[in-house]
C-alpha positions as CSV (number, residue, x, y, z in Angstrom):
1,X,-15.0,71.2,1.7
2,X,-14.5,70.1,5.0
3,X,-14.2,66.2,5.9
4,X,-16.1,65.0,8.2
5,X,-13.3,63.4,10.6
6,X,-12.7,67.3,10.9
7,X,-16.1,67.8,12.0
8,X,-17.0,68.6,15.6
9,X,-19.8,66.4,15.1
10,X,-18.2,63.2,14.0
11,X,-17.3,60.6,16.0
12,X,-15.4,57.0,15.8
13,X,-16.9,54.8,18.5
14,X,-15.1,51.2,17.8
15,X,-15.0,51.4,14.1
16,X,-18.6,52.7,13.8
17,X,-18.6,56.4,12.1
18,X,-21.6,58.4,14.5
19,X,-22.7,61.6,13.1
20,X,-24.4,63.4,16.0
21,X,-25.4,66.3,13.6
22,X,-29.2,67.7,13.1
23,X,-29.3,67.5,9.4
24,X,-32.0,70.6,10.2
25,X,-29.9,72.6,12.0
26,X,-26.3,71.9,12.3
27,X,-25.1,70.9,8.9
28,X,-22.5,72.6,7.9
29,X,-22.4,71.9,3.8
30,X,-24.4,70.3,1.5
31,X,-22.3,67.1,0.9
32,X,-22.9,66.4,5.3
33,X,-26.7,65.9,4.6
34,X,-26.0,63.5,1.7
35,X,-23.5,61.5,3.8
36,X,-25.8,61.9,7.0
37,X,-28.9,60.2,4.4
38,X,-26.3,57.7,3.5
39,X,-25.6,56.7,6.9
40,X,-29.3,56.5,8.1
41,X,-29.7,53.9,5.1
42,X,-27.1,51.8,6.6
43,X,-28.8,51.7,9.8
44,X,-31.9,51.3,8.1
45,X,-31.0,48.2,6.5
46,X,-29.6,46.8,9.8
47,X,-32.5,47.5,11.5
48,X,-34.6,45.4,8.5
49,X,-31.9,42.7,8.5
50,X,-32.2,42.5,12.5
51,X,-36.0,42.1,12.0
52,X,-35.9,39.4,9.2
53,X,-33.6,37.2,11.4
54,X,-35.8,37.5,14.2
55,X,-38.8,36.4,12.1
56,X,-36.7,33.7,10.7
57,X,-36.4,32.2,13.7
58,X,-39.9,32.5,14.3
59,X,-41.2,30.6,11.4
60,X,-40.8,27.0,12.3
61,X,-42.5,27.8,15.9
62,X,-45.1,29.5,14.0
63,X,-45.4,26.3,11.6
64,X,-46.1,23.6,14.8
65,X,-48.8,26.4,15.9
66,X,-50.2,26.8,12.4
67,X,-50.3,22.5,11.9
68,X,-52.5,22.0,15.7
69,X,-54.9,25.1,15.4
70,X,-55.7,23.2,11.8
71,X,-55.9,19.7,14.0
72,X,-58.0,21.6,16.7
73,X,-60.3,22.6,14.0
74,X,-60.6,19.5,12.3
75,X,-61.3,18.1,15.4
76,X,-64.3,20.4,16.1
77,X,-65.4,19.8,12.7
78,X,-65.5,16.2,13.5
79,X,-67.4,16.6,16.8
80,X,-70.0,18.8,15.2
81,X,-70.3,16.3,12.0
82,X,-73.2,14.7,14.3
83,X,-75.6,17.7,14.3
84,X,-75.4,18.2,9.8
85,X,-76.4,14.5,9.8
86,X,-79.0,14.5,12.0
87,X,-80.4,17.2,9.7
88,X,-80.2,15.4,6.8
89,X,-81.9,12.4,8.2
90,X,-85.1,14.4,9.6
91,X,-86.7,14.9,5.7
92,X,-89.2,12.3,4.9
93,X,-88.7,10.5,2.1
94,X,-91.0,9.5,-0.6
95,X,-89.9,6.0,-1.5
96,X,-93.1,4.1,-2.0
């Protein structure tokens, strides 16, 4: 079996193992594709880990916007109180 730092399609950028093969195309055994699947994982995961951060640092901004569109609303609520009242009020009432 050949190893994949023997491989023309390896390469060792700063620490970070690239394989720049075509796992339809230029594989050369069977055991590349697993560690090629292997390696997509990884970057998967970074890519997922990346994203979570981001939205981490999201959530408190989204928190302040969630807390005055529900003050906005209560707010317009309040302001349009006057016209259910007003409907309530119009039915006679038989009190005699």
């Amino acid at each position: 079996m050949i190893q994949c730092k023997d491989c023309e399609y390896f390469s060792d950028a700063g620490g970070k193992v690239m394989l720049t093969c075509d796992p339809f195309s230029t594989v050369k055994e069977p055991e590349c594709l697993a560690k090629w699947q292997i390696l997509r994982l990884d970057q998967l995961e970074s890519y997922v880990r990346g994203t979570i951060a981001y939205y981490n640092r999201l959530a408190p901004m989204q928190e302040k916007m969630f807390k005055v569109l529900e003050r906005e609303m209560d707010d317009i609520s309040e302001a349009d109180q006057w016209k259910v009242d007003d409907e309530d009020e119009d039915e006679p009432s038989n009190s005699w």
